[in-house]
C-alpha positions, 0 to 999 in steps of 0.5 A: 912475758916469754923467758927462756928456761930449762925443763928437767923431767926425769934426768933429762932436761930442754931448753924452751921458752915458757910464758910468765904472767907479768907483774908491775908496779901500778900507782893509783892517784887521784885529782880532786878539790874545786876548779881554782884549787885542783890537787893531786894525791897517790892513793895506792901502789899494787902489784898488778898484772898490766891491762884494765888499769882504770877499772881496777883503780875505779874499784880500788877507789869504790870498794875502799868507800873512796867514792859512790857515785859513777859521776863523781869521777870525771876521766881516767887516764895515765899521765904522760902516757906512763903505764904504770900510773893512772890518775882518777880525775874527780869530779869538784863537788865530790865529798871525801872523806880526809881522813881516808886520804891520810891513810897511805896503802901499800898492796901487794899482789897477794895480800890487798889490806898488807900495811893496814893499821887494824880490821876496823880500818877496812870496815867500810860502809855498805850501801846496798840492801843485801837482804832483797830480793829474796835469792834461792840457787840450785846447788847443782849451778855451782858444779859447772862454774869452776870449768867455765872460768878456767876455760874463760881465763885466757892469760892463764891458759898462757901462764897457769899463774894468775887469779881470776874473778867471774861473775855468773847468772843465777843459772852458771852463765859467766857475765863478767871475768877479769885476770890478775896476778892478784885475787884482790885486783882481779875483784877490784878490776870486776867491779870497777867495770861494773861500777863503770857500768851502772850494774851494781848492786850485783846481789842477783848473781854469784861471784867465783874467785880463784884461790882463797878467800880473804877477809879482803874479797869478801869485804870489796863483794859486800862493798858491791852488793854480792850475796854469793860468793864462792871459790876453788880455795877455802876461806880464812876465819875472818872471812867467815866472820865477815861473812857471817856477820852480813848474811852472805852466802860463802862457799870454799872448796868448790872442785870436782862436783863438791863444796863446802858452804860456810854461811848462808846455807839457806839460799841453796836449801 
């Protein structure tokens, strides 16, 4: 979005146009039940950068142990060419959990579990082996990561404010990036284009999110069997914690040929 502005620097000041990343609304909703008894529920409303909608709601629903499967969903689509809704369609012999449904989410896009009724209730189950195969990095890889996304971030180029999550090789080389206003939709749309793909588990390669890490991202990394996980800001107490708790690889800091590693320091020794 271009917005014209004033730039002061000094005492003086232009008129020019700057470009602003765009954040809307989106709604996510999902079609579910048996052919003769079809219903529709919202899901979720986030904050979100426009564009990878349906990967975003894929991993929305995936990463909150909604669904499991790639074929228990049917289709995505927006309804009447709305662009800001996007509805799952499920396919009628999917379990659900109701109790899930009954739990209204509300996210913005800086704070992905704001409205949750307590840590417990984002604890969802993992279904990924996170222990094998057995996985040992140089720690030297991670210096390059850093420059590679950002260089790879072609909407942040454009605004310089938006997150991004990139998925590397063992050896520094970016598989899979995806942008957002939000570092939680960034991460959500990630692993719902590879949900979509049938690559998870993704515990062969090393996640970069910019920004912080939250409890949030380090529970959606777990959710697609991400053992490593690190990024430019520094971690919360709680991701530490969760981290910990799942024998993850954490890494904070990571800027200018250094790092701190939180937990699973072993897999760089």
């Amino acid at each position: 979005m271009r917005l014209k502005i004033t730039k002061f620097n000094n005492n003086h000041s232009i008129q020019l146009e700057d470009n602003l990343a765009v954040e809307e609304p989106l709604e996510i909703q999902i079609r579910y039940g048996s052919p003769d008894n079809r219903q529709r529920k919202s899901i979720a409303v986030t904050m979100r950068t426009p564009g990878n909608d349906g990967e975003l709601a894929v991993g929305f629903l995936f990463t909150e142990g909604i669904i499991s499967q790639p074929n228990e969903i049917i289709n995505t689509h927006a309804p009447n060419d709305d662009s800001n809704h996007v509805i799952i369609d499920l396919h009628p012999d999917t379990e659900l959990n109701i109790n899930q449904l009954h739990r209204h989410f509300y996210t913005t896009s800086s704070c992905g579990i704001c409205g949750k009724s307590s840590i417990e209730a984002i604890r969802t189950n993992i279904n990924f082996d996170l222990t094998s195969p057995p996985l040992h990095l140089r720690p030297n890889i991670f210096h390059t990561l850093p420059h590679t996304l950002r260089n790879a971030q072609t909407a942040f180029a454009q605004t310089g404010g938006i997150h991004a999550a990139g998925l590397f090789d063992t050896e520094g080389n970016l598989q899979l990036i995806r942008e957002d206003v939000g570092r939680h939709n960034a991460l959500d749309k990630l692993i719902g284009t590879a949900f979509q793909q049938k690559t998870l588990p993704l515990n062969t390669h090393i996640l970069l999110v910019s920004g912080r890490t939250s409890f949030e991202l380090v529970q959606k990394s777990l959710m697609a069997g991400i053992r490593v996980l690190a990024a430019v800001g520094s971690p919360s107490s709680l991701a530490v914690q969760l981290a910990e708790e799942y024998d993850m690889t954490l890494i904070g800091f990571l800027r200018d040929e250094r790092f701190n590693v939180y937990t699973g320091t072993y897999r760089l020794l």
